[in-house]
C-alpha positions as CSV (number, residue, x, y, z in Angstrom):
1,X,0.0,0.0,0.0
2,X,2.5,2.5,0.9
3,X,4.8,1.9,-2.1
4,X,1.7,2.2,-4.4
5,X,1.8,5.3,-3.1
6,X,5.4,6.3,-3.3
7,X,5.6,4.6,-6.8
8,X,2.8,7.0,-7.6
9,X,3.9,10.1,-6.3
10,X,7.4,9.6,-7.8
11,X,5.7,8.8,-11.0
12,X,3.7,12.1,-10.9
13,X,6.6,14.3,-9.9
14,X,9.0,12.5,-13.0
15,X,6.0,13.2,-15.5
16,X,5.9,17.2,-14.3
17,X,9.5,17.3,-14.4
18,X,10.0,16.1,-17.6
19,X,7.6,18.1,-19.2
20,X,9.1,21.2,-17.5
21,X,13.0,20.3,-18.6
22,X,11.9,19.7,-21.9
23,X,10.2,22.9,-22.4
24,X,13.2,24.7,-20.9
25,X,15.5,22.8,-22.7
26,X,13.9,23.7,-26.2
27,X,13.7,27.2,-24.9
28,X,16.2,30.1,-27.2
29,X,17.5,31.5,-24.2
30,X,19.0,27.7,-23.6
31,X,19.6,26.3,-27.2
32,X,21.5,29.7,-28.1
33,X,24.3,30.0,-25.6
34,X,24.7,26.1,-25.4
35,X,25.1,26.4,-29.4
36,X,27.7,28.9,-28.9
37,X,29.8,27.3,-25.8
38,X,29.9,23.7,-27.8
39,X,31.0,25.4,-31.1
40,X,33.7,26.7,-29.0
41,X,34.9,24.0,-27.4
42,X,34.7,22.1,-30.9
43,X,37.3,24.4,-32.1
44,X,39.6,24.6,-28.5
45,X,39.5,20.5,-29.5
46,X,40.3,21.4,-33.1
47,X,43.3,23.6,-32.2
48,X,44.1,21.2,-29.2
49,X,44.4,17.8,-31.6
50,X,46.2,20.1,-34.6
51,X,49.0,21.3,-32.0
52,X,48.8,17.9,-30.7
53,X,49.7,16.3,-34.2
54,X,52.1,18.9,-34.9
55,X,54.1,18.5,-31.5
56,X,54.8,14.7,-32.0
57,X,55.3,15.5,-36.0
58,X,58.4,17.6,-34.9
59,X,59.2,14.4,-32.8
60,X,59.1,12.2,-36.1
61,X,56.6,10.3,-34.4
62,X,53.8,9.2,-36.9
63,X,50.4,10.6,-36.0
64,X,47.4,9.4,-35.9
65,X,46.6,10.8,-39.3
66,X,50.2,9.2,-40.5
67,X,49.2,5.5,-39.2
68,X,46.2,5.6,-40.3
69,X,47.4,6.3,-43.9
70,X,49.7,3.9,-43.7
71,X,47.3,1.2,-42.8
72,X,45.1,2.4,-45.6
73,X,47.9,1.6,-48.1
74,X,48.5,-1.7,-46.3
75,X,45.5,-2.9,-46.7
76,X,45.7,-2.1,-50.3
77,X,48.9,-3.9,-50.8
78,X,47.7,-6.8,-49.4
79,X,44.2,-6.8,-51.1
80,X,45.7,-6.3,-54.2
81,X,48.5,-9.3,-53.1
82,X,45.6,-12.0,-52.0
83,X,44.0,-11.1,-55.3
84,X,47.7,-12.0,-57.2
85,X,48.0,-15.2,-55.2
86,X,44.2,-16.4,-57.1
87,X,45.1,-15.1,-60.2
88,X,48.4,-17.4,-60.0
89,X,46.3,-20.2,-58.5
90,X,44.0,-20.2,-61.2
91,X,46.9,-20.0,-63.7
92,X,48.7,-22.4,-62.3
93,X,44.9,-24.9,-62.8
């Protein structure tokens, strides 16, 4: 009996407040300056990661950008190898 209640009350309270955040939440005076402080923050991470990649550049350390360019390209080789080693198979038959 009593948690019927509680579950009850709890349910009423989580409806009201839901429907209250997510008319303040849709509201200009939020969307505007939370636009403005993640576009922001998007580009402090921007500049971060491009100083980042520059710092271990001078380093000769490959970047992230760098390995991931070369693992493009080794994954090309060896497509373009397995597809060498049918060829010859089916040469070979």
């Amino acid at each position: 009996m009593m948690w019927d209640m509680w579950k009850k009350g709890f349910y009423a309270w989580e409806s009201a407040t839901a429907q209250y955040m997510e008319s303040w939440l849709q509201s200009p005076l939020v969307l505007g300056p939370s636009g403005a402080m993640l576009t922001a923050v998007m580009k402090a991470r921007a500049a971060q990661d491009k100083a980042m990649a520059q710092t271990w550049g001078r380093f000769g350390v490959a970047t992230r950008r760098d390995q991931e360019r070369t693992l493009h390209a080794l994954n090309m080789i060896q497509s373009r190898l397995m597809d060498l080693e049918e060829r010859l198979e089916d040469a070979e038959r």
